[in-house]
Backbone as CSV, one residue per row, in Angstrom:
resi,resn,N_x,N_y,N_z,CA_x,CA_y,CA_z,C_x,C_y,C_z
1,UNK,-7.553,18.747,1.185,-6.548,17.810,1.706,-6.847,17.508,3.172
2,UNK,-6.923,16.087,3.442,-7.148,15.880,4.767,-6.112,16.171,5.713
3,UNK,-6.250,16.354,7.268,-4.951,16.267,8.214,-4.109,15.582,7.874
4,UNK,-4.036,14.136,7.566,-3.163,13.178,7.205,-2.431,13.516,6.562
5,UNK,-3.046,13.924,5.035,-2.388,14.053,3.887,-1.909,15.109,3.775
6,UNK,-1.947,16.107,4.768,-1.396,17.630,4.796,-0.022,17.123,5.129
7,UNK,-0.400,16.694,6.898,1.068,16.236,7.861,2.165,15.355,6.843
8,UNK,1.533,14.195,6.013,2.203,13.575,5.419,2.834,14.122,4.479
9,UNK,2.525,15.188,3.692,3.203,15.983,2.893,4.758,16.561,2.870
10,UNK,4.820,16.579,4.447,5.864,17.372,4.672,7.127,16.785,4.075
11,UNK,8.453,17.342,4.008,9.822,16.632,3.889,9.931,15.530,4.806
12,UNK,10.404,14.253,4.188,10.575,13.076,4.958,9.770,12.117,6.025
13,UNK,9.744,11.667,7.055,9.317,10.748,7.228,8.709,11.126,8.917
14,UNK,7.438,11.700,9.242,6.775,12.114,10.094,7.337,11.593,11.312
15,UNK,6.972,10.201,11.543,7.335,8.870,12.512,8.758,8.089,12.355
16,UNK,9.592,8.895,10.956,10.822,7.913,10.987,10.505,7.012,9.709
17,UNK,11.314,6.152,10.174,11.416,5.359,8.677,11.696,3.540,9.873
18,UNK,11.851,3.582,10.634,12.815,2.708,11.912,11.222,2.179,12.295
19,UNK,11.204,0.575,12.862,10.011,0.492,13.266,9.568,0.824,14.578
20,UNK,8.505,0.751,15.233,8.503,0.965,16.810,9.046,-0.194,18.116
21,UNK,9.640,-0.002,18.425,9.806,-0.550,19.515,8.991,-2.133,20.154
22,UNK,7.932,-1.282,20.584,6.799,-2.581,20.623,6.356,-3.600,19.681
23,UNK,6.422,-3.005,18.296,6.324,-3.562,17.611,7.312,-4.743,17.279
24,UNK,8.272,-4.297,17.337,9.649,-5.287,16.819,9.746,-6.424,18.560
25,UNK,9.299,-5.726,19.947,9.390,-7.332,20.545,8.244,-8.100,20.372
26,UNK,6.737,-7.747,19.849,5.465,-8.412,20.240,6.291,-9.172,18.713
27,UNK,6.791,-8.774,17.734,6.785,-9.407,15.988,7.614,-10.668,16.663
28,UNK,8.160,-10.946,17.874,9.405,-12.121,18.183,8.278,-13.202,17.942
29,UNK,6.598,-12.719,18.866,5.888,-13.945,19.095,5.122,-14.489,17.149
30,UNK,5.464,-13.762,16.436,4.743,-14.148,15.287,5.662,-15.292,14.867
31,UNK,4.853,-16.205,13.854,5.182,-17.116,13.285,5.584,-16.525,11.735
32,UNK,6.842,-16.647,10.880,7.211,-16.293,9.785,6.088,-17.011,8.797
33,UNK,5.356,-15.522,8.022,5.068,-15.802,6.823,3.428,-15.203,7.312
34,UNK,3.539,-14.745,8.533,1.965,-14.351,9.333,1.478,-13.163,8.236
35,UNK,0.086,-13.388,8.433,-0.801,-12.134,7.824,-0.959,-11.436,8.383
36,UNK,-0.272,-10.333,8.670,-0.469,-9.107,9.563,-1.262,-7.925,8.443
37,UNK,-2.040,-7.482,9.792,-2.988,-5.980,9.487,-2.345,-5.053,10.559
38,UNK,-1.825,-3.537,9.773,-1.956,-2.416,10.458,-2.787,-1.374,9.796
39,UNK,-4.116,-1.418,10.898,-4.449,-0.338,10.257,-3.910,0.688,11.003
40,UNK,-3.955,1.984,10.189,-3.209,3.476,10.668,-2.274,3.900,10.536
41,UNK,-1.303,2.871,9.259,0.196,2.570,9.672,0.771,3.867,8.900
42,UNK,0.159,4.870,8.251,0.346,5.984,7.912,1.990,6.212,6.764
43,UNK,2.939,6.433,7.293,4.061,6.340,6.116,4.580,5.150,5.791
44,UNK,4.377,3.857,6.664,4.735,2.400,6.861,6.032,1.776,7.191
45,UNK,6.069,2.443,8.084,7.486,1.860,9.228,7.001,0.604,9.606
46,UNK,6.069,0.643,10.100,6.256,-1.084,11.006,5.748,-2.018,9.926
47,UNK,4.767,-1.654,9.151,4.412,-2.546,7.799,5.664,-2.858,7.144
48,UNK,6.399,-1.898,6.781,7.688,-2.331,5.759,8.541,-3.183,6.259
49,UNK,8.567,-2.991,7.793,10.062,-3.681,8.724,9.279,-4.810,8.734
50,UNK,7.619,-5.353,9.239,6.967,-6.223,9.351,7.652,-7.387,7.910
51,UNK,7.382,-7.050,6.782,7.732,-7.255,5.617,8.942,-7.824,5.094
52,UNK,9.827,-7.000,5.761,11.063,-7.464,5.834,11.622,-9.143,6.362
53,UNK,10.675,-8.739,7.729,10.234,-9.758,8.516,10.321,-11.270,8.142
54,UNK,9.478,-11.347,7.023,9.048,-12.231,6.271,7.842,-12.527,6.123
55,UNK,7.104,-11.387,6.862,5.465,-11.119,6.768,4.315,-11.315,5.570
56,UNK,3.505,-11.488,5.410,2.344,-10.787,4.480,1.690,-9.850,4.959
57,UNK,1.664,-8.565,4.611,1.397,-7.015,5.205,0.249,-6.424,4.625
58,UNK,-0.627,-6.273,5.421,-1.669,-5.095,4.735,-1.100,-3.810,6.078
59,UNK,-1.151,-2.679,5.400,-1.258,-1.086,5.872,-2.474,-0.334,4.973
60,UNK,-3.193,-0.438,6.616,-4.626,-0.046,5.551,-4.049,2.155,6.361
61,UNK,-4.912,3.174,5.636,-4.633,4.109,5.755,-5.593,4.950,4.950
62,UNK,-6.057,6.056,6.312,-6.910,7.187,5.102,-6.459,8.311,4.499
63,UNK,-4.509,8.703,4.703,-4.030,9.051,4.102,-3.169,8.624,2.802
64,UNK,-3.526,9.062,1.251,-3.311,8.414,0.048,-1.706,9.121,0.118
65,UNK,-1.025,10.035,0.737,0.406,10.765,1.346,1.068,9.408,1.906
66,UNK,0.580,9.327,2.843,0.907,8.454,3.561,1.049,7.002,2.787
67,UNK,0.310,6.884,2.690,0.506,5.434,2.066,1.318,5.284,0.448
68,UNK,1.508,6.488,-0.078,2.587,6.256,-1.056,3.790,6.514,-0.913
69,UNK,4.284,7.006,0.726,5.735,6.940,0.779,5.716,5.267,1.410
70,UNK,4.672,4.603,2.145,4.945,3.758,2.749,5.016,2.411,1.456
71,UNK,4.871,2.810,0.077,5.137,1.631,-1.071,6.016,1.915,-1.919
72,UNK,7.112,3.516,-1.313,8.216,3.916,-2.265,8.809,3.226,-1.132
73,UNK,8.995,3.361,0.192,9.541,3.347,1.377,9.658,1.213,1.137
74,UNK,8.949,0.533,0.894,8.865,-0.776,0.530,9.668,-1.584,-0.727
75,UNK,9.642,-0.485,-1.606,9.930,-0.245,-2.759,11.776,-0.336,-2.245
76,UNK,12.159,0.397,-2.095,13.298,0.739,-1.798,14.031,-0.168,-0.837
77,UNK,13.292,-0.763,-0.140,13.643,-2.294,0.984,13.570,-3.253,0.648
78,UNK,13.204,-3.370,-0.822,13.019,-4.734,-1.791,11.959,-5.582,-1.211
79,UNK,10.797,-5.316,-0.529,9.613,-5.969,0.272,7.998,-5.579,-0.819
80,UNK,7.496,-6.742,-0.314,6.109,-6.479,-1.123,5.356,-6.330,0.336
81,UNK,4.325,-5.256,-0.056,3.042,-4.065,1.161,2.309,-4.366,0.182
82,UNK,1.095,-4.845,0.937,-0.359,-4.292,0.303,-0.923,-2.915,0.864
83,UNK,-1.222,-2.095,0.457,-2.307,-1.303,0.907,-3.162,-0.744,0.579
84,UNK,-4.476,-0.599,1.573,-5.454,0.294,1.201,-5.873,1.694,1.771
85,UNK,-6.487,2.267,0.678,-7.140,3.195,1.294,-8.070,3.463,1.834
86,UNK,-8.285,3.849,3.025,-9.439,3.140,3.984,-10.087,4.192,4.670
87,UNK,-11.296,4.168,5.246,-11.784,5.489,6.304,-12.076,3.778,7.579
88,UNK,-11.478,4.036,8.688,-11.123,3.191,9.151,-12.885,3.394,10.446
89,UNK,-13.372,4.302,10.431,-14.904,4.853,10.759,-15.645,3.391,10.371
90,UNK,-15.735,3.228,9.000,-16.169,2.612,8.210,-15.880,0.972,7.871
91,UNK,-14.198,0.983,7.265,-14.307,-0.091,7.140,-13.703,-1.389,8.091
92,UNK,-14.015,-2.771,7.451,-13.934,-3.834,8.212,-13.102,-4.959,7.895
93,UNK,-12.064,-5.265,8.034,-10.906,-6.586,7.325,-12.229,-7.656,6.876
94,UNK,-11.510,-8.950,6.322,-12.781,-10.181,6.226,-12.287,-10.768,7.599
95,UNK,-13.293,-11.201,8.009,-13.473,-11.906,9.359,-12.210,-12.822,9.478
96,UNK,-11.633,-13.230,10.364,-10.910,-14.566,10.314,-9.576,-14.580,9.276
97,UNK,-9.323,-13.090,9.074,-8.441,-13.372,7.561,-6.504,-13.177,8.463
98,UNK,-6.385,-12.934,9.567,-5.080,-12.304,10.227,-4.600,-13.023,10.813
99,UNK,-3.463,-13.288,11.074,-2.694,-14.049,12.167,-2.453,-12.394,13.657
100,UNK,-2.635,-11.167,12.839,-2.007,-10.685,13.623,-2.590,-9.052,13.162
101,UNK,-2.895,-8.744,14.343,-3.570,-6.884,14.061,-2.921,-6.417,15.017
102,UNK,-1.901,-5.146,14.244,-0.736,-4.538,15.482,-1.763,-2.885,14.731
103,UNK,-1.958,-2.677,16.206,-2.609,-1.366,16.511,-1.678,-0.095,16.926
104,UNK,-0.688,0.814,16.019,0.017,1.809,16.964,0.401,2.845,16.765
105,UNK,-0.149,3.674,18.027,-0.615,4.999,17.643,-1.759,5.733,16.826
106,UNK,-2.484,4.727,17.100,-3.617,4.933,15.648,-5.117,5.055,16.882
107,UNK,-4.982,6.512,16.955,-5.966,6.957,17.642,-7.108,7.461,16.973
108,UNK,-8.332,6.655,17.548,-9.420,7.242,16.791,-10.459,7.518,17.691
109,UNK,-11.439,8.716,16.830,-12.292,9.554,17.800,-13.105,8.393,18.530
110,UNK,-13.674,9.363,20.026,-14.195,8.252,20.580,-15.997,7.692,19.966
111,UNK,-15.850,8.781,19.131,-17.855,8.511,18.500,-17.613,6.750,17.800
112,UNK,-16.333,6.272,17.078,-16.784,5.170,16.493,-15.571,4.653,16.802
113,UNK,-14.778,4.555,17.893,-13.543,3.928,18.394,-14.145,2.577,18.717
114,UNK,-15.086,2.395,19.936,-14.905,1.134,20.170,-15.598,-0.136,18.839
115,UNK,-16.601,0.652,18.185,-16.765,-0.261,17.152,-15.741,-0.577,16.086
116,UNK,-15.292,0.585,15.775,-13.822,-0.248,14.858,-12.811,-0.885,15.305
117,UNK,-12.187,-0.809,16.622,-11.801,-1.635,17.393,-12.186,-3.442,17.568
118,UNK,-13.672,-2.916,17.583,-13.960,-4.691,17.532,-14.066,-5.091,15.971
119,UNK,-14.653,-4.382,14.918,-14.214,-4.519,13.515,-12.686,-5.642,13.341
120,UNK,-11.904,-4.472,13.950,-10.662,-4.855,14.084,-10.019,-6.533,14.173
121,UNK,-10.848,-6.074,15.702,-10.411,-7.610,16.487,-10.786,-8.782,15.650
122,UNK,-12.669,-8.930,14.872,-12.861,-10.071,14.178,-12.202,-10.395,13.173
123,UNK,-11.329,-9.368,12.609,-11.063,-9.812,11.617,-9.604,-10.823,11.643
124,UNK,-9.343,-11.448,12.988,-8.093,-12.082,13.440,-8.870,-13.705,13.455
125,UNK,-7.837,-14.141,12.934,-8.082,-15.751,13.126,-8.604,-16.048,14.840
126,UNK,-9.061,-17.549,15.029,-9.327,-17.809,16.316,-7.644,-17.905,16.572
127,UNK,-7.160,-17.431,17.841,-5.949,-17.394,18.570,-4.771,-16.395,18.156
128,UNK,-5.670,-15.841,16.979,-4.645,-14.645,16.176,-4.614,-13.420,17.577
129,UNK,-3.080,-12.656,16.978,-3.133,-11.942,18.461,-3.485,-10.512,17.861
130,UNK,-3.537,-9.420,18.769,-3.777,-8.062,18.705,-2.617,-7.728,19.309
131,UNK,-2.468,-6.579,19.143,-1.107,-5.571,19.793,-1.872,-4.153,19.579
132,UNK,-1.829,-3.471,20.827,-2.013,-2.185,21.041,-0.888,-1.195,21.443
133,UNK,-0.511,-0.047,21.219,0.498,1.032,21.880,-0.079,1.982,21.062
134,UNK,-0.787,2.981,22.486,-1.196,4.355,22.412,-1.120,5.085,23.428
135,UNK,-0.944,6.125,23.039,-0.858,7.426,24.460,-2.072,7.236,25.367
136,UNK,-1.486,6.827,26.855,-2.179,6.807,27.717,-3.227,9.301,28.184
137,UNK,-4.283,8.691,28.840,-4.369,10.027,29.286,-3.464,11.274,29.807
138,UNK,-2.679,10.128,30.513,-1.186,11.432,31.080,-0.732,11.934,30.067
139,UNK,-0.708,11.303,28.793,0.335,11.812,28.117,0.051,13.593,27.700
140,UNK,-1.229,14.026,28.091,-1.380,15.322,27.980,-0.392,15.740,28.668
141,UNK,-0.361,15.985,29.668,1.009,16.235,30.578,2.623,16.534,29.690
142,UNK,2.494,15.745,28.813,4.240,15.700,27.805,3.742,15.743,26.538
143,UNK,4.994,16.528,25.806,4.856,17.307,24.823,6.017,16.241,23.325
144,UNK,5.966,15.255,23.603,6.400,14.131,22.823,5.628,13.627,22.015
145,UNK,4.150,14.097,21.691,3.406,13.618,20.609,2.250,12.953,21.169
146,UNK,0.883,12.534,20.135,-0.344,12.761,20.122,-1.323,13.652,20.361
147,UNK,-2.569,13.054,20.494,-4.070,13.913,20.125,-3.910,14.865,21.261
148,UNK,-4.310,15.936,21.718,-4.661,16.650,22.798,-5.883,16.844,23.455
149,UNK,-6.792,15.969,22.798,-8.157,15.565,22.779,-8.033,14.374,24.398
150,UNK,-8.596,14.081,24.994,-8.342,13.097,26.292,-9.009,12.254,25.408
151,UNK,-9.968,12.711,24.853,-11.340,11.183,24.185,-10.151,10.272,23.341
152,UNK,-9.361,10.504,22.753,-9.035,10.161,21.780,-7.447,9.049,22.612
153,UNK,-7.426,9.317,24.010,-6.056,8.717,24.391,-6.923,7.593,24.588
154,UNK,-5.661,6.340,25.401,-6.369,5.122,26.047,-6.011,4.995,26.639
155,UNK,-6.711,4.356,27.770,-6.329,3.635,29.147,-6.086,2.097,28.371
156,UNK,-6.202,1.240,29.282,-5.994,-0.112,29.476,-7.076,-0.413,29.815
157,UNK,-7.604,-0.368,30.775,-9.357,-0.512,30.887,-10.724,-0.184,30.204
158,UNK,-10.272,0.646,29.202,-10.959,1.069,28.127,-10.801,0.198,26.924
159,UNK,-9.343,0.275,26.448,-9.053,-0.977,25.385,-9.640,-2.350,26.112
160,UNK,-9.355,-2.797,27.260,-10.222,-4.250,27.753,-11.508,-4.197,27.602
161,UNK,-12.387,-3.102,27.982,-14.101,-2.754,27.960,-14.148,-3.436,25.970
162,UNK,-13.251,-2.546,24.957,-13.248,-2.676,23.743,-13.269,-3.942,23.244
163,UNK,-12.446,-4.346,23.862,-12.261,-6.121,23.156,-12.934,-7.373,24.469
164,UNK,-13.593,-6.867,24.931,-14.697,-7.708,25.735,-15.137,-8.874,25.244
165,UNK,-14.699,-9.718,25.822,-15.512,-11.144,25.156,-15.153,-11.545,23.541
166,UNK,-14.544,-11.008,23.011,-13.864,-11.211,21.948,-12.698,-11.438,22.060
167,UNK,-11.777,-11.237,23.084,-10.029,-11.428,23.101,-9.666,-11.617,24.347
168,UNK,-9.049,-12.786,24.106,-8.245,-12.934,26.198,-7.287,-11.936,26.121
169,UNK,-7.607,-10.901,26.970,-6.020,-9.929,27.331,-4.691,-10.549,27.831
170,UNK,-3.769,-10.558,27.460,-2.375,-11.130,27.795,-1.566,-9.902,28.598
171,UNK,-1.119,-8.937,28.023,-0.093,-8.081,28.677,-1.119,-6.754,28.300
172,UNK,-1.487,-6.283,29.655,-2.067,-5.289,29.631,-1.071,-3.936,30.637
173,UNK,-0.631,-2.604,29.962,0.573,-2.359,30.477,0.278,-0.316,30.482
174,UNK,0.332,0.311,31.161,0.554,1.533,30.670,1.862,1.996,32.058
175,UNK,2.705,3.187,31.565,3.876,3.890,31.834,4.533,4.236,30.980
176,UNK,6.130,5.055,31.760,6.791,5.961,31.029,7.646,5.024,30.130
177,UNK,7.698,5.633,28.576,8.776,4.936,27.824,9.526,6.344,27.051
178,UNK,10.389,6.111,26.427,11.064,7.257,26.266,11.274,6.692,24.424
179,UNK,10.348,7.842,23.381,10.680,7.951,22.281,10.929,8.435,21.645
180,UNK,11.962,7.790,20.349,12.587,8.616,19.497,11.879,8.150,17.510
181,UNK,11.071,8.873,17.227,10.359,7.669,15.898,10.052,9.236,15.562
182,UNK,11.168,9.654,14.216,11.159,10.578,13.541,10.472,11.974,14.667
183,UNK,10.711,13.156,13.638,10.088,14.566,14.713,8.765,14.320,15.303
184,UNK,7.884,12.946,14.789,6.771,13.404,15.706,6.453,12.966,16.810
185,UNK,7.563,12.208,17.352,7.772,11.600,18.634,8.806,11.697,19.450
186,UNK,9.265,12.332,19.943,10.625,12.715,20.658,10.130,13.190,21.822
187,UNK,10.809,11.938,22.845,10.888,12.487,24.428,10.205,11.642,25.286
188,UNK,10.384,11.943,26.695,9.433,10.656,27.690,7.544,10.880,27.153
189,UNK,7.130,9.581,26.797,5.902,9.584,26.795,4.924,8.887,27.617
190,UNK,3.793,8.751,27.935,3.133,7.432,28.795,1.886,7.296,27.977
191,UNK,2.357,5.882,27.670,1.680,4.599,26.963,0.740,3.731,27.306
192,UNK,-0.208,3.124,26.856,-0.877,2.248,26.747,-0.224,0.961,26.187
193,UNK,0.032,-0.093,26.591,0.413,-1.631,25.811,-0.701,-2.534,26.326
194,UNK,-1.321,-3.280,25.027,-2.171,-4.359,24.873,-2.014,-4.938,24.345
195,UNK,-1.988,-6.464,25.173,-2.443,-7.316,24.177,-3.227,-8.619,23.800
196,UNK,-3.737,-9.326,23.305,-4.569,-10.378,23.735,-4.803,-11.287,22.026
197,UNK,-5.462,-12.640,22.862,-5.561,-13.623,21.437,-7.120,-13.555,21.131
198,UNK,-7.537,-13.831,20.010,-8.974,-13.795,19.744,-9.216,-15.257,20.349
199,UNK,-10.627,-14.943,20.587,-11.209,-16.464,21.319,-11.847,-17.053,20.268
């Protein structure tokens, strides 16, 4: 059993069931009926609320835990989720297929971060946007959740190095926000916010 599918195992809902924050003001700028991609979206809070939305949703995920509370969790909200099961190392959306790739909390090692990152990015229409929110480096410092690994946090200047010449940055943002998204996030954290349109 992988980490994922261990953590995901547990009673109820790791991250909550409620979407994130960031997520629900960057979703104001979408247009109803957008093709949104999350990959990482793990039990599918922001996919399902996305959905709700009036979205078309992929939650791609390399936990198969995860991703079957996030289509009981859909199930139960009367919303249609696509998802896959994915090693996100590896795979790649079709080019041009998104209005919209919301990135959050979905930290990955730094050996194949920045290439799936740009994976990521092509696979957004021209002017389709990205959304990032991840634990900045401080967040070692507070005990509110993520990697303990530094490789694995982000700056803002690192996510910009990532999407280089592929995405105009719009709101590039890190500081303290204070969260509450089920037991695995509770308390002041410091964040990373990105975001930008494909060129």
């Amino acid at each position: 059993m992988n980490f994922w599918d261990q953590r995901f195992s547990e009673p109820g809902f790791k991250y909550g069931t409620e979407p994130n924050a960031f997520v629900q003001q960057q979703a104001a700028h979408l247009t109803r009926g957008s093709r949104v991609l999350l990959p990482g979206d793990g039990e599918g809070r922001n996919g399902v609320w996305l959905a709700q939305q009036g979205h078309h949703v992929t939650s791609v995920d390399s936990s198969a835990v995860g991703l079957k509370k996030a289509s009981e969790l859909a199930a139960q909200r009367g919303v249609a989720l696509t998802t896959a099961l994915e090693d996100l190392a590896l795979w790649e959306p079709e080019p041009g297929s998104f209005d919209a790739v919301m990135i959050i909390f979905t930290h990955l090692p730094e050996s194949f971060r920045r290439d799936a990152h740009r994976r990521l990015g092509q696979g957004l229409k021209p002017g389709g946007r990205l959304v990032v929110e991840g634990f900045h480096p401080q967040q070692l410092t507070h005990s509110s959740g993520g990697p303990k690994d530094v490789t694995m946090l982000y700056s803002a200047e690192q996510l910009s190095d990532d999407f280089a010449a592929l995405l105009a940055p719009e709101h590039v943002w890190h500081g303290e926000v204070s969260l509450s998204e089920g037991p695995g996030h509770q308390g002041l954290a410091v964040v990373t916010r990105w975001t930008g349109r494909k060129l």
